[in-house]
C-alpha positions as CSV (number, residue, x, y, z in Angstrom):
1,X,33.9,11.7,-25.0
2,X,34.1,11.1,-21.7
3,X,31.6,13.0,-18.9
4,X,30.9,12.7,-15.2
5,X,29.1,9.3,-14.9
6,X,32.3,7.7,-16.1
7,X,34.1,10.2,-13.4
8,X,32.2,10.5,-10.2
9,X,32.0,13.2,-8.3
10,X,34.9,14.4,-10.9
11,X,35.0,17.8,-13.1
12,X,36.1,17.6,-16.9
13,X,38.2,20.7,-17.7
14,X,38.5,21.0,-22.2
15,X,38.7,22.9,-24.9
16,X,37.4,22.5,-28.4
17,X,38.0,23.9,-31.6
18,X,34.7,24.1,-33.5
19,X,35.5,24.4,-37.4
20,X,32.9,26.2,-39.2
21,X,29.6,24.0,-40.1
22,X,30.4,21.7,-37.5
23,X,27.4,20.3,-36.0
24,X,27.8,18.7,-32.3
25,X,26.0,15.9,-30.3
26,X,22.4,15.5,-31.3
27,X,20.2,16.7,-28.1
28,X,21.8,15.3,-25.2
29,X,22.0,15.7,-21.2
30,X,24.2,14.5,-18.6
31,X,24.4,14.9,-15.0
32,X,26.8,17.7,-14.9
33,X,26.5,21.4,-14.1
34,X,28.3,22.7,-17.2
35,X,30.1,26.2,-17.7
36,X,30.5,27.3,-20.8
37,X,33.1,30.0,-22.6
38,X,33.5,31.4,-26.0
39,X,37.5,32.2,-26.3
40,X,36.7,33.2,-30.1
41,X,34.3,32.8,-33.1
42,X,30.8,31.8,-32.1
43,X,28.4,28.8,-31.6
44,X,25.0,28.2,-31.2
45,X,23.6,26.0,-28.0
46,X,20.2,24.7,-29.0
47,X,17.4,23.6,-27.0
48,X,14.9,20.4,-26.7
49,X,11.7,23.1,-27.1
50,X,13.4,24.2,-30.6
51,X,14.9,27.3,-28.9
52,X,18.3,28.6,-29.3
53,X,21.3,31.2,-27.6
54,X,24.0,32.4,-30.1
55,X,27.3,33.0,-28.1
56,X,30.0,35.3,-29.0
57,X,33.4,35.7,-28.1
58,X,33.5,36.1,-24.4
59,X,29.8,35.2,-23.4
60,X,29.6,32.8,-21.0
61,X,26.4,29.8,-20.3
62,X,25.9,27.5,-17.6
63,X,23.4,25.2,-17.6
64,X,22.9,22.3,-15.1
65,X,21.2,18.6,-16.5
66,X,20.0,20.5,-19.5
67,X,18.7,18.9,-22.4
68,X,21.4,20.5,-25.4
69,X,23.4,20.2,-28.7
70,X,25.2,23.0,-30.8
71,X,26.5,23.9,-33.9
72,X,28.9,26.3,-35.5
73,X,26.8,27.8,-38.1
74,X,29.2,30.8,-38.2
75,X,31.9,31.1,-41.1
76,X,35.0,30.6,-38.4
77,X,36.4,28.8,-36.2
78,X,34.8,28.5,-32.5
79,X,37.2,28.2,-29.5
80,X,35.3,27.1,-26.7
81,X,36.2,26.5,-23.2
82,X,33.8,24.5,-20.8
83,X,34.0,22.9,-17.5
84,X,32.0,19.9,-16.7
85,X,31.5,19.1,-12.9
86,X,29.2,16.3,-11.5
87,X,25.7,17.4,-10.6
88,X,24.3,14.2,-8.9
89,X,23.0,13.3,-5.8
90,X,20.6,16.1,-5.0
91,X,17.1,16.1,-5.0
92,X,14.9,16.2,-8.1
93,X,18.7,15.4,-10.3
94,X,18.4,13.1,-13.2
95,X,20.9,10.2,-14.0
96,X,23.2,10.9,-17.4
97,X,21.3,11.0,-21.0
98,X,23.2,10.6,-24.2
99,X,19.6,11.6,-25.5
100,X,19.3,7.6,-26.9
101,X,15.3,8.6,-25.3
102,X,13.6,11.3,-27.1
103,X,10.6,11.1,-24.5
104,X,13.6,12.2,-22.0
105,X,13.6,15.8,-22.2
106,X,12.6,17.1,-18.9
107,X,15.8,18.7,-16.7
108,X,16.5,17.8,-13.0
């Protein structure tokens, strides 16, 4: 997987199929505003505070340095399109976490 601090100042463009039951990164965050659509089926986004956001086809989430994971605990497929785009160099932004530090859960 490649995201933005391998790419600076770069976007990632992808899409990914999510089969059902699929369970993505554990909690992570990296330095990226990221945009989020459902092309079909549905996925849940999770939160480090436990919460969570079930998106259907053709919701949309953007979140920017946001401590995250999902799964696919619908019984289809999940198409989902999502933009990555580099989020550094402001005030207050937080370097890249592949969520290796659990006491790291504050966003930037």
């Amino acid at each position: 997987d490649v995201c933005s601090s391998d790419l600076p100042k770069g976007t990632i463009l992808r899409m990914l199929h999510v089969p059902p039951g699929a369970k993505g990164d554990e909690l992570h965050r990296t330095a990226t505003t990221d945009y989020f659509l459902v092309m079909d089926g549905e996925i849940e986004m999770t939160y480090d505070d436990g919460q969570f956001v079930t998106l259907r086809k053709g919701d949309t989430l953007v979140c920017r340095n946001t401590m995250h994971g999902w799964r696919n605990t619908s019984g289809k497929m999940c198409l989902l399109f999502e933009v990555l785009m580099d989020a550094r160099g402001g005030a207050g932004l937080l370097p890249p976490n592949t969520g290796v530090d659990p006491n790291d859960t504050k966003g930037g």
